[in-house]
C-alpha positions as CSV (number, residue, x, y, z in Angstrom):
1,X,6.7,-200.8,-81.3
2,X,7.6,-199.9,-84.4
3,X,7.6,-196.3,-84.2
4,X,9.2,-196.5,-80.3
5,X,12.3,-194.1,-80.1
6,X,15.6,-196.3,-79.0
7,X,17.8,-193.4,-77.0
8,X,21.9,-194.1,-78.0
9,X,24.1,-192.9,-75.5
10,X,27.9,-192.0,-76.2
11,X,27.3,-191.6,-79.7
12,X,28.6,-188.1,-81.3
13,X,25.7,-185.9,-82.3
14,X,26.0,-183.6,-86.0
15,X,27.6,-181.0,-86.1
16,X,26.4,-177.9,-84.6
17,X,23.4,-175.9,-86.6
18,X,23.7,-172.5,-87.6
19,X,23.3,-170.4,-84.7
20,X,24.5,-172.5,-82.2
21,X,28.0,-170.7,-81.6
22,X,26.0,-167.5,-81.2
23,X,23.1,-169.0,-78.7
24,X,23.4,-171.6,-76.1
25,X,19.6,-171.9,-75.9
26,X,20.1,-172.9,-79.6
27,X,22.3,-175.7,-78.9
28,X,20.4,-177.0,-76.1
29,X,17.1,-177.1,-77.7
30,X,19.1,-179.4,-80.2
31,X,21.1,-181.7,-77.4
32,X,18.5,-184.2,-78.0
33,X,19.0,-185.4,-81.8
34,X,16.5,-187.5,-83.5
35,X,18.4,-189.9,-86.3
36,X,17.0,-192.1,-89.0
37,X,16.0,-195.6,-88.2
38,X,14.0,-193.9,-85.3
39,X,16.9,-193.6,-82.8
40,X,18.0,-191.1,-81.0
41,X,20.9,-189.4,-79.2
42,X,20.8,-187.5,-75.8
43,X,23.4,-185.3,-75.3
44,X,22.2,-184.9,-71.5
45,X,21.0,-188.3,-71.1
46,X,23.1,-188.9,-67.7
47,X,24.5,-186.8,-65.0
48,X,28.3,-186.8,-66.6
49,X,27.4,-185.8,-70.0
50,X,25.0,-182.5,-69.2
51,X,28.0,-182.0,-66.7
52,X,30.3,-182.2,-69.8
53,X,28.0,-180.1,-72.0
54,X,27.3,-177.4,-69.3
55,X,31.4,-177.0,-68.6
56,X,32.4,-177.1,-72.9
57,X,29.9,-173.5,-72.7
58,X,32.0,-172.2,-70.0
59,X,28.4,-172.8,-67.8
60,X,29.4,-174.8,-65.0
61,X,33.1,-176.2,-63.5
62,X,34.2,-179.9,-65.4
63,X,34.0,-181.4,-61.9
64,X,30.8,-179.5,-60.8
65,X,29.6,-183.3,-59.9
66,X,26.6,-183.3,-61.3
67,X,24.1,-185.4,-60.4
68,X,20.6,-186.7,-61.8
69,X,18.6,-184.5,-60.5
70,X,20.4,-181.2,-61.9
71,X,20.8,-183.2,-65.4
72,X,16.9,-183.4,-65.2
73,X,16.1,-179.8,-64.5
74,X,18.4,-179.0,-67.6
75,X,16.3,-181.5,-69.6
76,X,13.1,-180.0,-68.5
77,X,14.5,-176.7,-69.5
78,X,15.3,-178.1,-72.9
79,X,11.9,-179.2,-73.6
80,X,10.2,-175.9,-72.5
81,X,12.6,-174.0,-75.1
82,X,12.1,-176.1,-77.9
83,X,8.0,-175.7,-77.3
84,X,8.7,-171.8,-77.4
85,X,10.9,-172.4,-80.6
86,X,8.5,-174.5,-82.3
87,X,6.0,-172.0,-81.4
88,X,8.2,-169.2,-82.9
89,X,9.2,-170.9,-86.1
90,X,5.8,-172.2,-87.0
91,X,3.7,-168.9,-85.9
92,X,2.0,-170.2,-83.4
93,X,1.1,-169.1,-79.5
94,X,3.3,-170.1,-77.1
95,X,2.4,-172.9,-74.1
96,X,1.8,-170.2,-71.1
97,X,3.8,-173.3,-69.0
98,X,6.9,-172.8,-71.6
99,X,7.2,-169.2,-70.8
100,X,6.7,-169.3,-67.2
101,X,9.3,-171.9,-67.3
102,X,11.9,-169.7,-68.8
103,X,10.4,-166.9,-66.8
104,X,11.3,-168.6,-63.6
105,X,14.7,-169.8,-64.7
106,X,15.9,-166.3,-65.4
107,X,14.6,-164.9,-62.0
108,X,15.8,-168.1,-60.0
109,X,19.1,-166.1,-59.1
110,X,20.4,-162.9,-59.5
111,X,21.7,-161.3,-62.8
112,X,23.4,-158.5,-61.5
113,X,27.1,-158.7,-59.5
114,X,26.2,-158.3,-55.6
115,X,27.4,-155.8,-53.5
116,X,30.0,-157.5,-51.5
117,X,32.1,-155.9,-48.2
118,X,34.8,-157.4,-46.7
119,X,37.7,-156.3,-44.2
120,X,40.7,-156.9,-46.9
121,X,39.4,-155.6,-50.4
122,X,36.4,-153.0,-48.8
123,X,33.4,-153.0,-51.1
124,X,33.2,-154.8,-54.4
125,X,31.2,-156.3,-56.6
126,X,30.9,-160.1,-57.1
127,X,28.7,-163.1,-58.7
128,X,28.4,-165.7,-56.3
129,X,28.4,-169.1,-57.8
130,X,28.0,-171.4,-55.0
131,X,28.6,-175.0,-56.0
132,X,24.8,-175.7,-55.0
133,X,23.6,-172.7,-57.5
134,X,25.9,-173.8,-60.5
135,X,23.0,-175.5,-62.4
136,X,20.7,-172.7,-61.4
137,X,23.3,-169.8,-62.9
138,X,23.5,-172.2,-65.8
139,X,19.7,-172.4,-66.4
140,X,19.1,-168.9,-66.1
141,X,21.8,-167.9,-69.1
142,X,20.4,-170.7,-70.8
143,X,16.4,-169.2,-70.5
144,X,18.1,-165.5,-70.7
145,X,19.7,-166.7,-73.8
146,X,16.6,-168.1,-75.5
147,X,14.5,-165.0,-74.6
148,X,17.2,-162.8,-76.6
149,X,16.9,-165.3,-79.1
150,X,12.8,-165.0,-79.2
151,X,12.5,-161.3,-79.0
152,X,15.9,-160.0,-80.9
153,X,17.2,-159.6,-84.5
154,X,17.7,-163.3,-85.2
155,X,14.2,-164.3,-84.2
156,X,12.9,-164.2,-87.7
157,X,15.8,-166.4,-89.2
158,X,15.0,-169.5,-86.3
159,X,13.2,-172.6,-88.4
160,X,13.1,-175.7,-87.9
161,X,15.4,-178.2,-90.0
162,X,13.8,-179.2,-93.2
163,X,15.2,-182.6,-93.2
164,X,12.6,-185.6,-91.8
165,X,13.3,-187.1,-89.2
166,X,15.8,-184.4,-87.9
167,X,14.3,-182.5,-85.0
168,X,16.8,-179.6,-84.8
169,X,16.8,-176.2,-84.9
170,X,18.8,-173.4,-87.3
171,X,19.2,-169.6,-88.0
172,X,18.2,-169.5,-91.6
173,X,20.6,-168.4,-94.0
174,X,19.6,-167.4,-97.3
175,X,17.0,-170.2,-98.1
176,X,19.1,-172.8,-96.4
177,X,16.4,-174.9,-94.3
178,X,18.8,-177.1,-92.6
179,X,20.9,-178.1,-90.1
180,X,23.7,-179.6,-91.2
181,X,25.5,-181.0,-94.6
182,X,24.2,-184.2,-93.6
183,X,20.2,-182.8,-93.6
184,X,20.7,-181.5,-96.5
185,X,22.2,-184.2,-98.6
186,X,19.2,-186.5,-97.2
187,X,16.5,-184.0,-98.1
188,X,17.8,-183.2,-101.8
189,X,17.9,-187.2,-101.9
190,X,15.1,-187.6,-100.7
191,X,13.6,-185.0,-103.4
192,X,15.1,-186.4,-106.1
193,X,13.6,-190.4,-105.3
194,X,10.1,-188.3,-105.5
195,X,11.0,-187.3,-108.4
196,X,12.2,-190.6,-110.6
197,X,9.1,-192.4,-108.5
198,X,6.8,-189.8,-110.0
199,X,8.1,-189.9,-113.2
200,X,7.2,-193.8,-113.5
């Protein structure tokens, strides 16, 4: 029981990690934040707050009405991600099930404005983002987003935060190893108790 992880809902996470501004895939791989004491906080842990999360990325309407089942899928997402981040920052192969995950997100719907044709504005181009298709428009940015993120420029600066218990992921900078003011205080605390207890 002891080491059982007690989710807190409504609780403000840290502040986002390095990278996150830049990569939505970034900032969902880190929606579910691991806290000392062994709790942690969900960030899509019910129907209204993905919703809310999804709409503050400009990925969905604020009243897309949501419901458990799409707030799963994103969830799902989010785990396959942070396996192919984990993978990437540790050097390690990737989970085939990961990438066919974000494989399948990305080709769930099209990336490319349709050829549309109507009587009043002739032949255009549009994205059609039918209310049923929001969450699947919003999990293929998301996977789109963390396959840039894997293969482009930035790939080599992804780690892992370097302060236990945090679970979050960063774009290094310099030899910064984590993800916020907060991590960093703890580990450099942490370092210095090993230190004094050492030196007894």
């Amino acid at each position: 029981m002891r080491n059982m992880k007690v989710p807190v809902i409504g609780q403000p996470g840290p502040p986002p990690a390095r990278g996150e501004e830049a990569h939505p895939s970034l900032a969902l791989a880190n929606s579910a934040i691991t806290l000392p004491g062994g709790h942690t906080v969900d960030l899509l842990g019910a129907p209204a707050q993905a919703n809310g999360w999804l709409a503050e990325r400009g990925l969905a309407p604020v009243d897309a009405g949501m419901r458990e089942m799409c707030a799963a899928q994103l969830r799902a997402l989010r785990e396959q991600i942070r396996s192919l981040f984990a993978a990437r920052a540790e050097g390690l192969a990737a989970l085939p099930a990961a990438v066919s995950a974000v494989n399948d997100a990305m080709t769930r719907v099209p990336t490319a404005p349709l050829l549309r044709w109507d009587d009043e504005t002739g032949p255009h181009r549009a994205t059609v983002h039918p209310t049923t298709a929001i969450v699947d428009h919003a999990l293929a940015s998301l996977a789109a987003d963390a396959a840039d993120l894997l293969t482009g420029p930035d790939a080599d600066r992804l780690t892992a935060c370097g302060s236990a218990p945090c679970n979050r992921y960063l774009l290094r900078h310099g030899r910064r190893h984590w993800c916020s003011t907060r991590c960093g205080d703890r580990a450099r605390a942490a370092r210095a108790y090993a230190r004094r207890t050492a030196a007894h």
